[in-house]
N, C-alpha and C positions, 0 to 999 in steps of 0.2 A: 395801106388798106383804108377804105373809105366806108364805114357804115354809122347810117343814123337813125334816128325816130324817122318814120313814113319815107317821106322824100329829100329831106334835109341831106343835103352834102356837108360832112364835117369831119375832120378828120378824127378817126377811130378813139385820140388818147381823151377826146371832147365829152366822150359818153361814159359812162359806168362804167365798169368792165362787167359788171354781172349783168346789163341789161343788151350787151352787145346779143346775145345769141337771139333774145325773145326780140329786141329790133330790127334783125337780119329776117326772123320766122316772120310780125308784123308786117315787112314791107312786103315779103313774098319774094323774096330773095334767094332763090336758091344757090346759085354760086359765092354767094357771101356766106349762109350756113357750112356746103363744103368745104371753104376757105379755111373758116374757123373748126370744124374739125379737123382739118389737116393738121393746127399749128397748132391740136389738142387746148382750145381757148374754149372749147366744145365739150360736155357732158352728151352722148350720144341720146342718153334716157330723158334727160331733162331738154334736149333741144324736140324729143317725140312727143311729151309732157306739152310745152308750147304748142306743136303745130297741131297736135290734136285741138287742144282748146280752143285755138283761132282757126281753125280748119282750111291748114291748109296742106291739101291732098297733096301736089305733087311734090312737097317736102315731106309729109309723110310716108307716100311710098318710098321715096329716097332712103329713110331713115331706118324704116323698117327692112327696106333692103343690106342696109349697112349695118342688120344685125341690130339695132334697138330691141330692147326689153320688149314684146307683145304684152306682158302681162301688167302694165305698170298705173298705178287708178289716177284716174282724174275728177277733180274737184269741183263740184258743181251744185247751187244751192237748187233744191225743189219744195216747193213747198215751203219754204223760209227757210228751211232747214239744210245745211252744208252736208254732201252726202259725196261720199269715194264712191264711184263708178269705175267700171270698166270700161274701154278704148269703145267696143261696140256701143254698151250703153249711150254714153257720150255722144255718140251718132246720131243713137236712136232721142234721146234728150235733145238734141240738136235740129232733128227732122232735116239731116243730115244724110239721106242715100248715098249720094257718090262717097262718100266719106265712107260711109258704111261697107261698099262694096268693096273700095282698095283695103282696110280692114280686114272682111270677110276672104279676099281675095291672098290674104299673107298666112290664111289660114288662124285667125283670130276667134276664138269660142263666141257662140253667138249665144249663149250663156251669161248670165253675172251672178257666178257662187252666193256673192259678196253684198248683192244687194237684194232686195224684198222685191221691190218690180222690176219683172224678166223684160228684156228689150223689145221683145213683143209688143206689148205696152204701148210702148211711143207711137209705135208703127198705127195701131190702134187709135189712141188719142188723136193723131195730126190726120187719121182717115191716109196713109199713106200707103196704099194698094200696094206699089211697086216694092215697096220696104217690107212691109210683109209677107208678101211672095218670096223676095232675098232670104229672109229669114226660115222662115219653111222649107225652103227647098235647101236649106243648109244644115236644116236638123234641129232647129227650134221647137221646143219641148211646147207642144199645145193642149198637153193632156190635163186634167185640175190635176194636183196634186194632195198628199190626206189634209184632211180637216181645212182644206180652203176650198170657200166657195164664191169664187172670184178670179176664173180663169178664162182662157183669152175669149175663147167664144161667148161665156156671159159678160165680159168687158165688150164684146163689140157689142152686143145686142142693149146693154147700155148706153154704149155711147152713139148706136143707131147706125152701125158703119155698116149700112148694107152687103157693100160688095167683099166688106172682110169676114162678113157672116158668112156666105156666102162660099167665100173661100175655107175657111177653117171648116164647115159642112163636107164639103167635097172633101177635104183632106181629113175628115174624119177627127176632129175635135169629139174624141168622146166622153159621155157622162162615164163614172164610175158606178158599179152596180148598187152601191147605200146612198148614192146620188138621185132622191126624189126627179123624176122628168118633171112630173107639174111643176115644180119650185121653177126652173129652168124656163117652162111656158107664162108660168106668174109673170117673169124677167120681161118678156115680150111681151105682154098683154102693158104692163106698166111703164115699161121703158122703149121698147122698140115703135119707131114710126112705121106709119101703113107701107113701106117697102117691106121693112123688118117682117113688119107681118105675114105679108106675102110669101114667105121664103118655109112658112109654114105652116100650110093649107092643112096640114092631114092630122097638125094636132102631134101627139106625142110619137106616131109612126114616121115621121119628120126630126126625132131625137137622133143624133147618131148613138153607138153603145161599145161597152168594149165587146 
């Protein structure tokens, strides 16, 4: 058996033995991954671990098919700071869709209990339409939640993401009844561009409500 760093041919006893799995997931190797679970040289969690990180899908589907852990976090600095995420998140941190979709598609929570910004977010942040339609339409929680006011439809209207405005609108991103609308309209007068603006011609009858 022949695996190494990227493209290197050398023989298997050349490399680490703990960095075999993560150099078969790097090269993109899939039959070199099933190889080494076969011959159990393989942690199934820790080789889904890898190809999450380095993203690569269709070892991920693989893996996840073979019964990997869904729920298992990955480690990624934001913000300076080293934060466990979930598989989705990861994705969505990654500005990562196809990723996201085989993910979402194993039936993976488009949720992160575990962490403070919901995957939304990203989708958000990187102006990624298709990502947050994925998300939406899988049951992503677009509602604010108590005492926070900082949820995804005033994050788009921040970050100016017209057509996620847009979106989240239509799909009924609603204020909470102790949720001042002005405060909401202040958002867009200060942060949204002249599209932003546009999207709400009629003033607070342009709020969606529960």
């Amino acid at each position: 058996m022949r695996i190494c760093l990227d493209t290197d041919i050398q023989q298997l006893s050349d490399c680490h033995p703990e960095d075999w799995v993560r150099n078969a997931i790097e090269g993109d190797s899939l039959p070199a991954v099933k190889l080494l679970l076969e011959d159990d040289v393989a942690d199934v969690n820790e080789a889904l671990g890898y190809a999450i990180e380095l993203r690569r899908v269709s070892i991920v589907d693989f893996l996840l098919d073979r019964g990997a852990d869904p729920n298992i976090r990955i480690y990624a600095f934001v913000t300076n700071f080293e934060h466990s995420l979930s598989p989705v998140s990861y994705a969505g941190y990654s500005n990562d869709a196809v990723l996201m979709r085989v993910l979402l598609d194993h039936g993976l929570d488009v949720e992160d209990p575990d962490y403070d910004l919901r995957p939304i977010f990203w989708a958000i942040k990187y102006n990624n339409l298709d990502m947050a339609r994925m998300l939406i339409y899988r049951g992503a929680d677009i509602s604010p939640q108590e005492y926070d006011l900082d949820w995804p439809l005033s994050q788009a209207i921040r970050f100016g993401r017209r057509e996620i405005v847009q979106l989240l609108l239509d799909k009924g991103g609603p204020l909470r009844p102790s949720i001042d609308s002005e405060w909401l309209l202040r958002l867009v007068e200060d942060y949204g561009d002249e599209q932003v603006k546009q999207l709400f011609p009629h003033g607070l009858l342009d709020i969606p409500r529960n």
